[in-house]
N, C-alpha and C positions, 0 to 999 in steps of 0.2 A: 299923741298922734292917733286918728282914728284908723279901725280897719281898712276903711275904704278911702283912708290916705294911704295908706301902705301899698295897696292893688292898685292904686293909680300909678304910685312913684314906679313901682316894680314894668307899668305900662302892659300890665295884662289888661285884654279887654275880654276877657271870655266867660262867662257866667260859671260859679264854680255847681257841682249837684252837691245839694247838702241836705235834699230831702231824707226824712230817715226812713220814712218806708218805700218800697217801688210800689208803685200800681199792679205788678202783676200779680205778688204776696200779700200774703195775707199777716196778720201782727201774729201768730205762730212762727212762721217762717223766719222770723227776725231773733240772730241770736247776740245778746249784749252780753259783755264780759264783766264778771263782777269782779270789781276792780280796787283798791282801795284810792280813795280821793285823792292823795298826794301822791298817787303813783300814776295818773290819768294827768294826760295833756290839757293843754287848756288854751283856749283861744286869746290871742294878746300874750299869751306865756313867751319870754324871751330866750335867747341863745348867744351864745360870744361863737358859736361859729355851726355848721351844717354836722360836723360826725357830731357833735355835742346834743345836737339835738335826734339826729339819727337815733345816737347809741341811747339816750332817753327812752326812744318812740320803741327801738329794740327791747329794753329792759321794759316794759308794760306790755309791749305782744307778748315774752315771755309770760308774766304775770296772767293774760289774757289769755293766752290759748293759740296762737293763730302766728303764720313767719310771717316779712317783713319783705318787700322786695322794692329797689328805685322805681320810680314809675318818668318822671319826664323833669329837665334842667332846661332854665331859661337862663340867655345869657347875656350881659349887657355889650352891645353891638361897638364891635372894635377894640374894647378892653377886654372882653373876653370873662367877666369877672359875672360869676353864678348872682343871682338877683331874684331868684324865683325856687324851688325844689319840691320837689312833691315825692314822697311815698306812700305806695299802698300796700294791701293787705295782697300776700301771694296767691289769691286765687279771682283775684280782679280780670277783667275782662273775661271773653269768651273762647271756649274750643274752637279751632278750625277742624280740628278732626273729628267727623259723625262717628257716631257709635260704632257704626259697620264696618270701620276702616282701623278700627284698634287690632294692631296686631298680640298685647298683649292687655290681660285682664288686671289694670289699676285704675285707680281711685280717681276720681275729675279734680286735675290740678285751674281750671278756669271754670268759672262759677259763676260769674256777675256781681261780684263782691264790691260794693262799693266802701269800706271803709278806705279810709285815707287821712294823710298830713302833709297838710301844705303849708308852708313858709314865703315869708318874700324879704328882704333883707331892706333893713329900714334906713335913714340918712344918719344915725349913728353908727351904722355897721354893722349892728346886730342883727340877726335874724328873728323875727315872729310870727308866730303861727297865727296864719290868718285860718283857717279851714281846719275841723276836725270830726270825722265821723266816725264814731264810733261802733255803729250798727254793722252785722253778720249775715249776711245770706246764707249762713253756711252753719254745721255744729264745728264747737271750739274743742282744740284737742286738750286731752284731760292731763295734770299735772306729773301723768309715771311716763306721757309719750312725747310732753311736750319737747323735749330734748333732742328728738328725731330730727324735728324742722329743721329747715335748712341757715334761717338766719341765725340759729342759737345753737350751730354746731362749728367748731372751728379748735385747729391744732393748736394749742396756743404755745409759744416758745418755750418755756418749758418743759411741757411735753413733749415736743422734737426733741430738746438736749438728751432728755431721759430715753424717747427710745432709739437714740443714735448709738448712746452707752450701752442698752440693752442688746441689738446688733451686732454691736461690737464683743461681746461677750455670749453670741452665740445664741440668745434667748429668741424662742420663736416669735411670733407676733400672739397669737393667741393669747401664751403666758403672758406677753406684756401688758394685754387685755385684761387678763386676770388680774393683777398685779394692781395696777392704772383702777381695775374696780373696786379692788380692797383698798387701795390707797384713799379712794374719793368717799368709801361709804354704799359704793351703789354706783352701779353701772348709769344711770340717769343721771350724774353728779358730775362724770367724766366729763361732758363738754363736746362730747366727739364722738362717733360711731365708730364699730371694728371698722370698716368699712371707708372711714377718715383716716386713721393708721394705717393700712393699706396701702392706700392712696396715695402720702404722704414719704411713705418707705419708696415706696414704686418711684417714686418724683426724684426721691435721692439717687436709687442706682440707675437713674436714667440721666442723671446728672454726671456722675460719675462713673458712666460709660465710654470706654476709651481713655481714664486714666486713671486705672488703679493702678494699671503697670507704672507709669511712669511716679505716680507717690509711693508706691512699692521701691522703688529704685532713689528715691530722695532718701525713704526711711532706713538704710542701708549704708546710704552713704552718708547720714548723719550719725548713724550707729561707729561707722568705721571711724568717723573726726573725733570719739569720745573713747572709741576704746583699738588701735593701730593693729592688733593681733584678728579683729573682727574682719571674716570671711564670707566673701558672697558670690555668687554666681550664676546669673542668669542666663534663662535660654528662651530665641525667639526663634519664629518657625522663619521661611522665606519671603514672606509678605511684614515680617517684621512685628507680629503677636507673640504673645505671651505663650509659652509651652509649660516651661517647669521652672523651677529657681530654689537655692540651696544658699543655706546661710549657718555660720559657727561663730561663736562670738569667742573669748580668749580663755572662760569657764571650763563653755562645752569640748574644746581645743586640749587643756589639760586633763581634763576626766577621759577623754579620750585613749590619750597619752600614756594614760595609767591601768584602765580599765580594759583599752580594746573593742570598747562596745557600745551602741547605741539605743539610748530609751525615747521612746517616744510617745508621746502626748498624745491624746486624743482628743480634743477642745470641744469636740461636736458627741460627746459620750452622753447620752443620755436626756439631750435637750431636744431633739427629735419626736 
């Protein structure tokens, strides 16, 4: 099936711009990514479904220089089922904001950037890319910052696990930073910014706001079903929050017993 069976089936009528240079630029102006060929899309190229081809088009902006962001979904009317997808390059379209109105001194995140990747989903089911531009209004960012961008940054599951453990044992975020970069080889390797950890930790205790107390008080009263000597006792203020709480398992009960005396931990010694 040809291209222009496919933009018919999909029932776009709108002329796609696939020119590679604009009129206003000059062929300087134009920056193309060197690419390796089996890593560049390709027009008629298939797909078994849209992240398949997303995470493609993701893995060669990587390669390229440049993040990835949706641009616009057609939908097939009543069924509701995607028939059309386009992404483009994240600095596609224009500022509405004039220069004089920038409260703060950064970079122009719109640019006039016309690459893009468009798809329309064919009477097999697959998806094919009908449109692919390549071309840059813009410099491509270089391989030690490419990391930064936003589509090639992301927590990924195991990471969370890790710094939940980390948390949990006191470690600050920084060190986990450190740690997360030794692991990976290179801060550029990690997949995430401090700034992603952060973010991520922040999401957790804002999750889990308003009930530590109450998994505080499961963990106690799972402790007392394992061991009947185990002692706890919590205290809430008049609005029914958390003040103080005291707990002795059947151990610290006979050291007690014997000794008179109590030692205590510091868990936060030197992680500060």
């Amino acid at each position: 099936m040809s291209v222009e069976q496919l933009e018919a089936n999909s029932d776009c009528r709108r002329v796609e711009d696939i020119s590679l240079l604009s009129h206003s630029k000059s062929v300087d102006d134009v920056y193309i990514p060197q690419v390796a060929e089996n890593c560049k899309p390709k027009v008629e190229q298939e797909f078994e479904s849209i992240d398949g081809a997303h995470e493609f088009y993701i893995k060669y902006a990587k390669e390229a220089g440049f993040s990835v962001r949706s641009s616009s979904t057609k939908r097939c009317k009543g069924v509701k089922e995607v028939v059309r997808k386009e992404f483009v390059c994240f600095k596609e379209g224009v500022s509405s904001i004039k220069d004089g109105e920038r409260k703060r001194c950064r970079g122009m995140t719109r640019e006039n950037c016309k690459a893009k990747l468009a798809m329309v989903r064919s009477k097999t089911g697959k998806f094919v890319i009908t449109v692919f531009v390549e071309e840059h209004s813009h410099p491509l960012s270089t391989p030690r910052r490419v990391h930064l961008l936003r589509s090639h940054r992301s927590v990924s599951e195991a990471k969370k696990s890790l710094t939940l453990q980390f948390s949990a044992a006191n470690v600050p975020t920084h060190q986990q930073i450190s740690i997360l970069e030794f692991e990976a080889g290179g801060i550029e390797n990690i997949g995430c910014t401090k700034k992603d950890i952060y973010n991520h930790e922040a999401k957790v205790r804002n999750e889990l706001r308003g009930q530590d107390a109450e998994l505080l008080k499961e963990y106690f009263l799972t402790e007392q079903e394992k061991d009947p000597c185990f002692f706890f006792k919590i205290d809430v203020d008049d609005d029914g929050k958390l003040k103080r709480y005291f707990w002795a398992d059947s151990v610290s009960r006979r050291a007690y017993g014997c000794f008179g005396d109590v030692v205590v931990f510091d868990t936060t010694y030197n992680t500060n």
